[in-house]
C-alpha positions in Angstrom: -11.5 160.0 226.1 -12.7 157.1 224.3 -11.2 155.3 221.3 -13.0 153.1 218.9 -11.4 150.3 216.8 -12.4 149.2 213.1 -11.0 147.2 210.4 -11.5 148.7 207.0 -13.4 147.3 204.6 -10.5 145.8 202.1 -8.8 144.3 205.7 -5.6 146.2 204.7 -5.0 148.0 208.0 -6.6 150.0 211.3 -8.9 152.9 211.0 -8.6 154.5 214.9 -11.0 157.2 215.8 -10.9 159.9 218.3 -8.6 162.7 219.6 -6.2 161.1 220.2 -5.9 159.3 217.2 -6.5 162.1 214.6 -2.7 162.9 213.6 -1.8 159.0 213.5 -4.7 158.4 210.9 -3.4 160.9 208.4 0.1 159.1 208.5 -1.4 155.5 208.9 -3.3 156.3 205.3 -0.5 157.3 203.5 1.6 154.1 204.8 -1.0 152.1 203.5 -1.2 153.6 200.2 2.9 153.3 199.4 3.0 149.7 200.5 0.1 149.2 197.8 1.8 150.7 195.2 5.4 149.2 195.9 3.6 145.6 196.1 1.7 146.7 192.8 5.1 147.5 191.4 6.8 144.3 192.8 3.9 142.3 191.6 4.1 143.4 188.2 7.9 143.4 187.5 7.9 139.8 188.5 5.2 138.8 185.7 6.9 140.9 183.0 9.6 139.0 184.1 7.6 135.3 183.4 6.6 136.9 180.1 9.9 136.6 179.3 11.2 133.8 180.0 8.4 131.5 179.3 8.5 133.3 175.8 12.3 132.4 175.7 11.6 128.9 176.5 9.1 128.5 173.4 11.6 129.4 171.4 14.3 127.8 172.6 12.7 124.4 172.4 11.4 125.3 169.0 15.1 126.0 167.5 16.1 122.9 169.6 13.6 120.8 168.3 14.2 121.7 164.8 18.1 121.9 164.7 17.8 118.0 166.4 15.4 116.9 163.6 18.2 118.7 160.9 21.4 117.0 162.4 19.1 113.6 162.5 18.5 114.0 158.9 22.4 115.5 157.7 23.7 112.6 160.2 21.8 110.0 158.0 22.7 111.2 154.6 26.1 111.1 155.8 26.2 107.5 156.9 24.7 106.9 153.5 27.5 108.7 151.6 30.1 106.5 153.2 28.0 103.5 152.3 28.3 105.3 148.9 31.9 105.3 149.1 32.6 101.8 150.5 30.2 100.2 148.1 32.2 101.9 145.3 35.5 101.1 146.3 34.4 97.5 146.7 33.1 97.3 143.3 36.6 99.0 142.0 38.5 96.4 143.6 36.4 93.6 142.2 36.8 94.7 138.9 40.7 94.7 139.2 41.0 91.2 140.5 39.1 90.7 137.4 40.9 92.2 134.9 43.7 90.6 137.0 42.7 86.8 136.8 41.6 87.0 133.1 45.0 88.4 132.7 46.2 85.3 134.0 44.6 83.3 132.3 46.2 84.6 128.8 49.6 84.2 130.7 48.6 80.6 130.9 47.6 80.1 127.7 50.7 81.3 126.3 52.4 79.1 129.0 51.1 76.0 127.7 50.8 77.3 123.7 47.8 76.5 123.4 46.4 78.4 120.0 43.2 80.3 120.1 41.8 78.1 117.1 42.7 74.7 119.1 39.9 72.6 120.0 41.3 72.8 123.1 41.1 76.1 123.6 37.4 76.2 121.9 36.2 73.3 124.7 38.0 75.5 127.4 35.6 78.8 126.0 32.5 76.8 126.4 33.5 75.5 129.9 34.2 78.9 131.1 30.8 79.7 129.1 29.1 76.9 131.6 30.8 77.3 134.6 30.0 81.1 134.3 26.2 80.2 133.9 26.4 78.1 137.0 27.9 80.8 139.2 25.6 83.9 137.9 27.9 86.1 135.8 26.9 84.5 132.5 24.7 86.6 130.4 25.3 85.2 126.8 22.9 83.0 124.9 24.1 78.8 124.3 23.2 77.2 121.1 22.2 73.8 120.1 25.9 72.9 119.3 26.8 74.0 122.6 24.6 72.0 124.4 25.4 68.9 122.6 29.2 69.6 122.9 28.8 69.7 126.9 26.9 67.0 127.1 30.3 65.3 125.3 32.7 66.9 127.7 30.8 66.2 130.9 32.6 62.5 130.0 36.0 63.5 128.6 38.3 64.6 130.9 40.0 67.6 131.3 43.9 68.3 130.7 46.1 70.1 132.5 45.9 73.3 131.3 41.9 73.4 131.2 41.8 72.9 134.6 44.2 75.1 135.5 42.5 78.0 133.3 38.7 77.3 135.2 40.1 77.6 138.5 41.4 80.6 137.7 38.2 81.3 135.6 35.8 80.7 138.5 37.5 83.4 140.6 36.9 85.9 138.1 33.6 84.7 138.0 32.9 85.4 141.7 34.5 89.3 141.3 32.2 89.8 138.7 29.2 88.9 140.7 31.1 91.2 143.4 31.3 94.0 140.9 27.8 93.8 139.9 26.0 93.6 143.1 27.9 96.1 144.4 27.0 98.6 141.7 23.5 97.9 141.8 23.8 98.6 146.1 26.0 102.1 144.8 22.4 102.9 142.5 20.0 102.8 144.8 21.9 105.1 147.6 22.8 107.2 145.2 18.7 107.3 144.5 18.3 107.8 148.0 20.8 109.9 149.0 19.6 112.4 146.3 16.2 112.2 147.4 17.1 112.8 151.3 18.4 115.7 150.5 15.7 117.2 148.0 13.1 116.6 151.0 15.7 118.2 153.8 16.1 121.1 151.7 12.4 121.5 151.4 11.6 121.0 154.4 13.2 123.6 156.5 13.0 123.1 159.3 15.3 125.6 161.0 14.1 128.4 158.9 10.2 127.6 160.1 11.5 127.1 163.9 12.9 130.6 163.9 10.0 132.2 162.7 8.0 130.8 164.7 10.2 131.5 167.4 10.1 135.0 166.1 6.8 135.2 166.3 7.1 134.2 170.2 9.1 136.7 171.4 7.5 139.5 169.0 4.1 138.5 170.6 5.7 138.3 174.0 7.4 141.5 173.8 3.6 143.5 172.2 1.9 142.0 175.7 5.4 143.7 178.1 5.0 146.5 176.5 0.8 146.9 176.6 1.4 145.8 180.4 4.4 148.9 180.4 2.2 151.3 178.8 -0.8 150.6 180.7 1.2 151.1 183.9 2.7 154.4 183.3 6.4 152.8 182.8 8.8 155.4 181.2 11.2 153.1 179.7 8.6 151.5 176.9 11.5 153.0 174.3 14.1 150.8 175.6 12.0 148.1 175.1 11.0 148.4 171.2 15.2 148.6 171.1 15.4 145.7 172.7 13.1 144.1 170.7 14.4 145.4 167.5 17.4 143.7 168.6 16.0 140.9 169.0 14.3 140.8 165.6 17.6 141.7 164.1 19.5 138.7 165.7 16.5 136.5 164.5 17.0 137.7 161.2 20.8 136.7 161.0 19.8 133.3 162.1 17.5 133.1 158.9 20.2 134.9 156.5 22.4 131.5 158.2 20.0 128.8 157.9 19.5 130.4 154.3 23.2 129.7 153.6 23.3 126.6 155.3 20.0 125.5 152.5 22.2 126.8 149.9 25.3 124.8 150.5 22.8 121.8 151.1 21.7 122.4 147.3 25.7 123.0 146.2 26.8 119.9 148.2 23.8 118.1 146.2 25.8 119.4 143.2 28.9 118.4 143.8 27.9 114.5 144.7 26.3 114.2 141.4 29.1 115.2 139.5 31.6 113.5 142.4 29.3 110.3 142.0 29.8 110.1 137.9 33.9 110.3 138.3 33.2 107.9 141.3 31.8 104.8 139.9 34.2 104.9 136.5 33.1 107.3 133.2 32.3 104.2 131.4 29.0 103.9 129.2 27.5 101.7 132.4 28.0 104.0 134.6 26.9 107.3 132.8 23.5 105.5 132.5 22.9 104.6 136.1 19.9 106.0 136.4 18.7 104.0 133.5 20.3 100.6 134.8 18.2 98.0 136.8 18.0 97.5 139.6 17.9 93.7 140.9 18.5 92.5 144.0 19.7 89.1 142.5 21.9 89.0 139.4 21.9 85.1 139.7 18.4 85.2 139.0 18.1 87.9 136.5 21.0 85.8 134.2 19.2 82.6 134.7 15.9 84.0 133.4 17.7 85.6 130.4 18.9 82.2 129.8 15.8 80.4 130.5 14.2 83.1 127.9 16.7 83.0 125.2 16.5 78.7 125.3 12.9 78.7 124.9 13.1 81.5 122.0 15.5 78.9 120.1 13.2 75.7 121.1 16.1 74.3 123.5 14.6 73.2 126.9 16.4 74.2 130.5 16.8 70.6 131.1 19.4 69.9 128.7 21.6 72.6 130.7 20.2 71.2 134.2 21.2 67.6 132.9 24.6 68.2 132.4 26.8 67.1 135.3 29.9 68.9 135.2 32.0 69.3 138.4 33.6 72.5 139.0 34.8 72.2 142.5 38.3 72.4 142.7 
């Protein structure tokens, strides 16, 4: 009896001939073909199963990426709106040492009786007038008398009273300036702040991110299931369930980040109504939008001065010549 040995032509296994043999080739076939078929099985679960997840990494990263990009954005506007705040409380509280040192300075009028028509008094006006030029919150015009009158006083000295009044005056001065600078810092984030938000809301981020991340999976899911259908699976309706699930839960995330856009446009709302009670309902403030905004107020009332002395033919120099001393 002789037996002959082979391989087969796809290397898969041992074809054996002769009579011997005969009954072990029927069984060695069939071996082969379930091993096939289980590694066939095996192979495919195992991409169906990379499908997934390298479809649930897309979106991830895309939600991830997007929700970073929104908390950037909502983290800076919020820093902003405390700067907001501070700047507006500071500009409160310079206005009411203001109020509060003028306020002294009628107490010490009345102290000394001095009478509103004095000379006294009327020299005392103009050197506040001056002193408030020097220091930048002077925004009133001077006239030819004036500037002859401080070119007297730069050589009489002051009494008690004066001096007294413009220490208290240059204070005032300097919380004006305060005031003002801190109003015109209160403008421009409000300007900014507004416009931060107007470009988050239309941005939206979150809402592109999960469509896109809808689109993902969706896609994803149309290849598992061709793959499913193509190899005979008998679960392909569990799948579209699963899927419609998925859809489903994407679809509350947009309903969410839809809310989320609409309290972004109602919290817009609310700050510029908030921002109007904020920074005192007087006529100033109702018109910030309208208001200027300098970066130098000590500038801006020197020009106005400059402008208004060569309107009336009076020349800066007379002002710069004057030699007053206001350090106290």
């Amino acid at each position: 009896m002789s037996i002959t040995i082979k391989m087969n032509q796809d290397n898969t296994g041992i074809q054996m001939s002769g009579t011997t043999a005969g009954r072990n080739k029927t069984q060695d076939t069939k071996t082969r073909s379930t091993v096939f078929a289980g590694d066939l099985m095996l192979g495919q679960g195992n991409q169906i199963e990379q499908k997934k997840q390298t479809a649930r990494r897309q979106a991830m990263k895309l939600i991830t990426d997007a929700w970073g990009r929104d908390e950037l954005a909502s983290q800076s506007i919020k820093d902003m709106e405390q700067q907001k705040a501070d700047y507006v409380e500071q500009m409160q509280e310079a206005k009411e040492h203001e109020k509060t040192f003028e306020k002294g300075k009628k107490e010490l009028q009345e102290q000394y009786g001095v009478a509103d028509d004095s000379q006294e008094q009327k020299d005392l006006e103009l050197l506040e007038k001056f002193q408030n030029y020097k220091n930048g919150s002077h925004d009133e015009s001077f006239t030819k008398e004036d500037v002859d009158r401080l070119k007297e006083l730069q050589n009489l000295p002051r009494t008690e009273y004066q001096e007294k009044a413009l220490r208290l005056n240059q204070i005032a001065g300097s919380m004006k300036v305060t005031a003002s600078n801190a109003k015109d810092k209160l403008i421009e984030l409000t300007d900014t702040i507004a416009k931060a938000k107007t470009d988050q809301a239309k941005s939206q981020d979150m809402l592109k991110a999960g469509s896109a991340a809808d689109d993902i999976l969706e896609a994803s899911n149309k290849e598992i299931m061709g793959l499913l259908i193509q190899d005979g699976k008998e679960h392909i309706d569990k799948e579209q369930e699963e899927a419609q699930k998925k859809a489903e839960e994407q679809k509350e995330k947009r309903d969410e980040q839809q809310e989320r856009i609409d309290e972004a446009k109602q919290e817009r709302k609310e700050q510029e109504e908030l921002i109007k009670g904020q920074a005192e309902a007087d006529s100033a403030e109702q018109d910030l939008s309208l208001q200027r905004k300098t970066t130098n107020n000590v500038e801006a009332a020197q020009q106005n001065i400059r402008n208004i002395l060569e309107d009336n033919n009076l020349l800066a120099e007379d002002l710069k010549g004057i030699k007053i001393d206001f350090n106290f």
